[in-house]
Backbone as a chain_set.jsonl record, in Angstrom:
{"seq": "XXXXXXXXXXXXXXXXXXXXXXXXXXXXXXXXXXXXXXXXXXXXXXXXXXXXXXXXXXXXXXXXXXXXXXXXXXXXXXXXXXXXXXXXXXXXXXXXXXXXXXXXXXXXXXXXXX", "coords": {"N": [[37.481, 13.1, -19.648], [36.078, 14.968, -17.017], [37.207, 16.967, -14.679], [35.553, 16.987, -11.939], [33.162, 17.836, -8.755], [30.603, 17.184, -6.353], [29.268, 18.719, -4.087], [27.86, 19.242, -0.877], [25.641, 21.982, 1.314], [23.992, 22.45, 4.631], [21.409, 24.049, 6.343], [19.568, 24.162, 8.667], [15.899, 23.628, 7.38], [17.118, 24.124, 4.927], [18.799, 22.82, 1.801], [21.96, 23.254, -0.425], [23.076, 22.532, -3.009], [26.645, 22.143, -4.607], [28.096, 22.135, -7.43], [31.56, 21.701, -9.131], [33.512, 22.178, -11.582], [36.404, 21.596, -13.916], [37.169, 25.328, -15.411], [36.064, 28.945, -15.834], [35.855, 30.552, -13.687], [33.148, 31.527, -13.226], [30.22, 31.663, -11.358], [27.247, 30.275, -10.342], [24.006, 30.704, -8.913], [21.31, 28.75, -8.461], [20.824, 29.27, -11.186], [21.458, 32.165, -11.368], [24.049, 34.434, -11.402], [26.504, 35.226, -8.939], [26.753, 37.535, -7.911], [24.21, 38.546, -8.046], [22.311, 37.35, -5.776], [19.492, 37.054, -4.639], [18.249, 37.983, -1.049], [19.809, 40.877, -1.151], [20.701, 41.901, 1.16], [22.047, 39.883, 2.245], [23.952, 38.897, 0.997], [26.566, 39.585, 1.039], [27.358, 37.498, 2.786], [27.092, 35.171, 1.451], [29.411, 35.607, -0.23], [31.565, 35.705, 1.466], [33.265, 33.197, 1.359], [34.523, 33.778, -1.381], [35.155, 36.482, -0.855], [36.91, 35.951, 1.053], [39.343, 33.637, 0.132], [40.31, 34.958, -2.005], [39.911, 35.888, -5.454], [40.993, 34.87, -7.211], [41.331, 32.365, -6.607], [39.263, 31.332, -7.203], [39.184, 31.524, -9.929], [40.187, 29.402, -11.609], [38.194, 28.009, -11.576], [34.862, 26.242, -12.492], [31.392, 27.342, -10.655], [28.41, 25.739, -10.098], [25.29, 25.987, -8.206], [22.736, 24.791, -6.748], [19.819, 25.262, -4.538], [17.392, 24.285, -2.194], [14.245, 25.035, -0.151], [13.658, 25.626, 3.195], [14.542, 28.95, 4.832], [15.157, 32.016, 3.623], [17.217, 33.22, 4.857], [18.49, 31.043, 5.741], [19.146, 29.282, 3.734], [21.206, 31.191, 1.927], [22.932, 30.421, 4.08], [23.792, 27.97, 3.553], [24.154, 27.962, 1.202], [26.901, 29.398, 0.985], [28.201, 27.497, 3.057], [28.634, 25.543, 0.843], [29.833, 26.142, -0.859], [32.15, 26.978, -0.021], [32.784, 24.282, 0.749], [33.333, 23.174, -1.658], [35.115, 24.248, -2.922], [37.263, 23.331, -1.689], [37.032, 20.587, -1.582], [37.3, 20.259, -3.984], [40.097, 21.097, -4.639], [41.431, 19.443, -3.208], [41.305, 16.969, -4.43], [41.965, 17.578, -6.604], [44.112, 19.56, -7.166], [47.085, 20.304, -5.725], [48.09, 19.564, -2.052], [49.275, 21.322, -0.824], [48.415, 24.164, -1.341], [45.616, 24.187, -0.931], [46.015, 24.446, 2.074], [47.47, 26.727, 2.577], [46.175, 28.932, 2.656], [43.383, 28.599, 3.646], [43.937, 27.976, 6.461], [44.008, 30.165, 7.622], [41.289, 31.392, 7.761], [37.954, 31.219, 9.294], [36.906, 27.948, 10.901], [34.624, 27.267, 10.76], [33.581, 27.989, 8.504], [35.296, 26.854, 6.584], [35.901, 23.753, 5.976], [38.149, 21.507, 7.027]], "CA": [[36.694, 13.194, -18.44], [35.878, 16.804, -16.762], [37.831, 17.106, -12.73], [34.742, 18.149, -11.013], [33.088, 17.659, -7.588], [29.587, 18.151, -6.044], [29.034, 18.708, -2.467], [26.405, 20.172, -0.245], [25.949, 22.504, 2.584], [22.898, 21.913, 4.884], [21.217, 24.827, 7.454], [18.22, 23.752, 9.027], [16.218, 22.49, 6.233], [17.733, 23.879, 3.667], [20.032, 22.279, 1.514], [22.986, 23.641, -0.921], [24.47, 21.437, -3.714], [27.723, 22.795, -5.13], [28.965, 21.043, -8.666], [32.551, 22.235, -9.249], [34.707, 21.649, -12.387], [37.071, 23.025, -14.694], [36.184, 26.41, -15.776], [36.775, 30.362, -16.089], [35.673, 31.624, -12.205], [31.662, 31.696, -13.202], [29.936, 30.969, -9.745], [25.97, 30.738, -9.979], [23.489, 30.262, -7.502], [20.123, 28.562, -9.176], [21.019, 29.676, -12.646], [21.467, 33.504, -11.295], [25.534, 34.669, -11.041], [26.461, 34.859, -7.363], [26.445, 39.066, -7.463], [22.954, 39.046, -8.453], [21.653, 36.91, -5.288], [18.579, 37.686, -3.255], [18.159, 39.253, -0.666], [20.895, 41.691, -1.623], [21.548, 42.439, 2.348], [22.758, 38.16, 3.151], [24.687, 38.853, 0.218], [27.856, 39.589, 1.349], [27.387, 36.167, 3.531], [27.407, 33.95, 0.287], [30.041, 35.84, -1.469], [32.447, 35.61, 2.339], [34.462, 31.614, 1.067], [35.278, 34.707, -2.332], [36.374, 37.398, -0.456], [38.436, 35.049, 2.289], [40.676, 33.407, -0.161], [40.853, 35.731, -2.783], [39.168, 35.468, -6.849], [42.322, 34.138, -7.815], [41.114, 30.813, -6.393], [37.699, 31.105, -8.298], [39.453, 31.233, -11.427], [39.627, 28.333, -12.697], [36.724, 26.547, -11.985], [32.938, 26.938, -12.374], [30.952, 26.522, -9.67], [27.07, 25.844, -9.734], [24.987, 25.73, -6.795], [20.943, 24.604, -6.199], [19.85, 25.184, -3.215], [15.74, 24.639, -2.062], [13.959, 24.655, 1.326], [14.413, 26.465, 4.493], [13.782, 30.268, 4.257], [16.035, 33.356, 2.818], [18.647, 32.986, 5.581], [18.898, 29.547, 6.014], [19.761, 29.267, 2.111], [22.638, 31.937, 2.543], [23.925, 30.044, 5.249], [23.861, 26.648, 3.116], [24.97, 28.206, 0.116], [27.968, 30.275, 1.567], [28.357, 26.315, 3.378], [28.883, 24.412, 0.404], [30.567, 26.958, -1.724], [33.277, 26.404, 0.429], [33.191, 22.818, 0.758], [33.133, 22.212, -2.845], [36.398, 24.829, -3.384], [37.754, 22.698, -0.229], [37.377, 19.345, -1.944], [37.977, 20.548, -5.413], [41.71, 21.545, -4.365], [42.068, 18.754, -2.624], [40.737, 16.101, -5.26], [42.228, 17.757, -8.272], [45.532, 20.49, -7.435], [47.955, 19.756, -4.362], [47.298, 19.883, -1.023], [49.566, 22.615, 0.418], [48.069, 25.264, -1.431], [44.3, 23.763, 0.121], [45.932, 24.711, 3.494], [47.848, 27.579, 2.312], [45.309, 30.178, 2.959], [42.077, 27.994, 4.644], [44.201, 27.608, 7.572], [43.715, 31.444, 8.263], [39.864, 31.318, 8.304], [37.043, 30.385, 10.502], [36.956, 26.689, 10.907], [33.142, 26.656, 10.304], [33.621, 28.097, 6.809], [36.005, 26.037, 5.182], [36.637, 22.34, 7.148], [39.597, 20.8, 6.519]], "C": [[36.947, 14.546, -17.77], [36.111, 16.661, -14.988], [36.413, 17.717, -12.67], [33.947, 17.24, -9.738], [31.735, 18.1, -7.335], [29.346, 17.958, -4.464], [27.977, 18.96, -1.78], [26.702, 20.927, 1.131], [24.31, 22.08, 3.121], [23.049, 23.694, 6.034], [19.873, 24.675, 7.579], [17.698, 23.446, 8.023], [16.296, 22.91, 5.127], [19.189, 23.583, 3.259], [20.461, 23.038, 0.146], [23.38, 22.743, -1.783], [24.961, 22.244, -4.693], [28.257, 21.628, -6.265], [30.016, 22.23, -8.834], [33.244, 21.623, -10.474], [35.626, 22.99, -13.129], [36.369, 24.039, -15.307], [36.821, 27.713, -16.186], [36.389, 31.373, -15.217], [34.089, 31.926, -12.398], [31.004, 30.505, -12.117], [28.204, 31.183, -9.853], [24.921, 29.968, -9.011], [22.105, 29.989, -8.227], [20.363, 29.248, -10.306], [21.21, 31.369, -12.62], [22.944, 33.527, -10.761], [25.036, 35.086, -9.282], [26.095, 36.64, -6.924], [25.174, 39.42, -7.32], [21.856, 37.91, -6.964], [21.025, 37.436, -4.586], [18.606, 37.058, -2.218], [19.633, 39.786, -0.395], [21.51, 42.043, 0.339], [22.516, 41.185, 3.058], [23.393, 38.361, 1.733], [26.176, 38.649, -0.186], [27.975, 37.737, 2.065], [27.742, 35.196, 2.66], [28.497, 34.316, -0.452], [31.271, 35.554, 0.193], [33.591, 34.091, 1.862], [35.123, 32.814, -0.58], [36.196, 35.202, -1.627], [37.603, 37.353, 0.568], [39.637, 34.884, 1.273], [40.944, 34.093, -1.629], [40.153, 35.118, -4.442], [40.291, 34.992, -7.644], [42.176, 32.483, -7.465], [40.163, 30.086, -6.645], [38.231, 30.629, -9.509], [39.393, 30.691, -12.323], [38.919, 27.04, -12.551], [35.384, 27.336, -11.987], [32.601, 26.422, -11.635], [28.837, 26.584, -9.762], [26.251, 25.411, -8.771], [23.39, 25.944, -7.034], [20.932, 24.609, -5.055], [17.769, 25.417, -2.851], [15.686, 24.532, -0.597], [14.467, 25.713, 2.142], [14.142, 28.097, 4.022], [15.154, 31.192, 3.613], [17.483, 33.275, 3.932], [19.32, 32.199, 5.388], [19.734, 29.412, 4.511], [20.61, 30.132, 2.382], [23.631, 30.772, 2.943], [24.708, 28.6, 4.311], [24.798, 26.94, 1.772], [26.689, 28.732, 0.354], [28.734, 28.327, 2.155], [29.203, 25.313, 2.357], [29.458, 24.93, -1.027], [31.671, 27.037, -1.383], [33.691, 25.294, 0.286], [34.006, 22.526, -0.67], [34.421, 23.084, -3.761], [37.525, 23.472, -2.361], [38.553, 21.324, -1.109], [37.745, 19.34, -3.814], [39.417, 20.291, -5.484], [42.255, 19.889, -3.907], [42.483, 17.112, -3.635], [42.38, 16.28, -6.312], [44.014, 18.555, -8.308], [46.03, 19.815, -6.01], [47.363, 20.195, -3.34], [47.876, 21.164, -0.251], [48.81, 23.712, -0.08], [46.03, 25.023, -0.749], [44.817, 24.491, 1.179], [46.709, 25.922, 3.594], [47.05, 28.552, 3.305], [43.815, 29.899, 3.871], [43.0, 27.911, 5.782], [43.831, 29.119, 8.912], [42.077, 31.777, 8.719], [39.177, 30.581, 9.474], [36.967, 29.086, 9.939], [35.611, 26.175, 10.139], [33.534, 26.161, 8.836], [33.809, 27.136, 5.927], [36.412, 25.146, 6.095], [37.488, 21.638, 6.231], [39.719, 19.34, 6.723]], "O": [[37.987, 15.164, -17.994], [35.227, 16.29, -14.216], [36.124, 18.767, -13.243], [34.107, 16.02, -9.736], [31.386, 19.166, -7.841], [29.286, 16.862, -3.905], [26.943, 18.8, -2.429], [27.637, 20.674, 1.891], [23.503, 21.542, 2.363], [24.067, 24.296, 6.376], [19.074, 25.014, 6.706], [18.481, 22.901, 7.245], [15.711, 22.343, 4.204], [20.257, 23.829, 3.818], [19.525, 23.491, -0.512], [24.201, 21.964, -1.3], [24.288, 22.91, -5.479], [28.708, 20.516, -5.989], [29.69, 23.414, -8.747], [33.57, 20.444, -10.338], [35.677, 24.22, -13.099], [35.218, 23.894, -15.718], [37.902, 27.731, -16.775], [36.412, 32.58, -15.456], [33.699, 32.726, -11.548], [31.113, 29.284, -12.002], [27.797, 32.271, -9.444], [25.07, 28.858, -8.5], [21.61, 31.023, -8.677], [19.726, 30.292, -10.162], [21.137, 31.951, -13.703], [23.217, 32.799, -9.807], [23.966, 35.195, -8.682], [25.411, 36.992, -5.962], [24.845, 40.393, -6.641], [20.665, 37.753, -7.234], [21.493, 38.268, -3.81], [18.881, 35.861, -2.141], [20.445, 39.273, 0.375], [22.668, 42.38, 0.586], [23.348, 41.291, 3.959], [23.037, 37.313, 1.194], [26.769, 38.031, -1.07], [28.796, 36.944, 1.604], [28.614, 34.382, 2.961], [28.782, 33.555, -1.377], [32.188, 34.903, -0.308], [34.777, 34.193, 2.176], [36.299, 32.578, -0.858], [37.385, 34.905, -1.513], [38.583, 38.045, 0.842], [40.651, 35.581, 1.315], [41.859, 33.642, -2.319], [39.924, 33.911, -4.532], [40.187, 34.795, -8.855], [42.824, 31.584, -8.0], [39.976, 28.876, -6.517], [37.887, 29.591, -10.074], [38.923, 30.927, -13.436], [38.919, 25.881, -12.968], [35.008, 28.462, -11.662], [32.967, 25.27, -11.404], [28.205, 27.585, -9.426], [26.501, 24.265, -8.397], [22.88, 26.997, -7.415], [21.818, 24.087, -4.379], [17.074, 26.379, -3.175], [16.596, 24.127, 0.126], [15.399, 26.483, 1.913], [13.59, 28.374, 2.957], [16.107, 30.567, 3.149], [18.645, 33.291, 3.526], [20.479, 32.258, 4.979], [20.962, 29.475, 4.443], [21.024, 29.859, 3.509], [24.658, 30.346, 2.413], [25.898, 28.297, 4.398], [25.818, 26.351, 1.415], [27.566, 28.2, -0.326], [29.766, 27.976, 1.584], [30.098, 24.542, 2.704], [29.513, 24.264, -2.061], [32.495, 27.186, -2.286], [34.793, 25.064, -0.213], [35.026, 21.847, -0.781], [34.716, 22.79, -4.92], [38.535, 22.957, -2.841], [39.735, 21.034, -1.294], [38.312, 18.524, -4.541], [39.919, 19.446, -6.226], [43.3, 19.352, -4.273], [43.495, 16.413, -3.579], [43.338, 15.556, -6.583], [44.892, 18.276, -9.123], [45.409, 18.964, -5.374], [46.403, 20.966, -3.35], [47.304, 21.844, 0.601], [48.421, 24.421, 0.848], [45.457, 25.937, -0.157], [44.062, 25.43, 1.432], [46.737, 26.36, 4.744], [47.323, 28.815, 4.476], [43.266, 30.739, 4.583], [42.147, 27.427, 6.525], [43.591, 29.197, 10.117], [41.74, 32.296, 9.783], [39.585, 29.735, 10.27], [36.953, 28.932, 8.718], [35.437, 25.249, 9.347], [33.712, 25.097, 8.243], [33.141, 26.664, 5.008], [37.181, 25.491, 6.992], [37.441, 21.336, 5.039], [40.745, 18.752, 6.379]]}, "num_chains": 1, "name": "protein.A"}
């Protein structure tokens, strides 16, 4: 059986679902890797739950993420939403919990809920 997890983020009406399992740090967003998402300027926004706790905590899982509805922001917001969650409840599910609160304790609350 394969540890994995699917979650969702929501922002107005669009919605985010994050499947998480074991893996080798490949993160895509509708079948497109996460570097390559449009619009290249809300970009940084979806890649922010990366560059918080570091690609060392991507590593070893894959994460795939659908996300429809709502316009070019809103998606961002949902994706970036539930790209967290679904590292959040991964950790929590599957590896121990101090390292979960290790490093999420330093971020914004929105981001990553505990």
């Amino acid at each position: 059986m394969v540890n994995s997890v699917q979650v969702f983020g929501r922002k107005k009406t669009s919605t985010a679902v994050a499947y998480t399992k074991e893996g080798n740090g490949m993160i895509k967003v509708n079948g497109v890797p996460i570097d390559l998402v449009q619009p290249s300027a809300l970009r940084y926004k979806v890649l922010e739950p990366v560059l918080l706790l570091g690609k060392k905590r991507f590593e070893g899982v894959d994460v795939r993420i659908r996300c429809r509805g709502g316009g070019s922001t809103a998606r961002m917001y949902a994706i970036r939403q539930a790209l967290s969650k679904s590292l959040v409840a991964y950790y929590q599910k599957f590896v121990d919990e101090t390292s979960k609160k290790e490093k999420s304790t330093d971020c914004d609350s929105a981001l990553i809920p505990l």
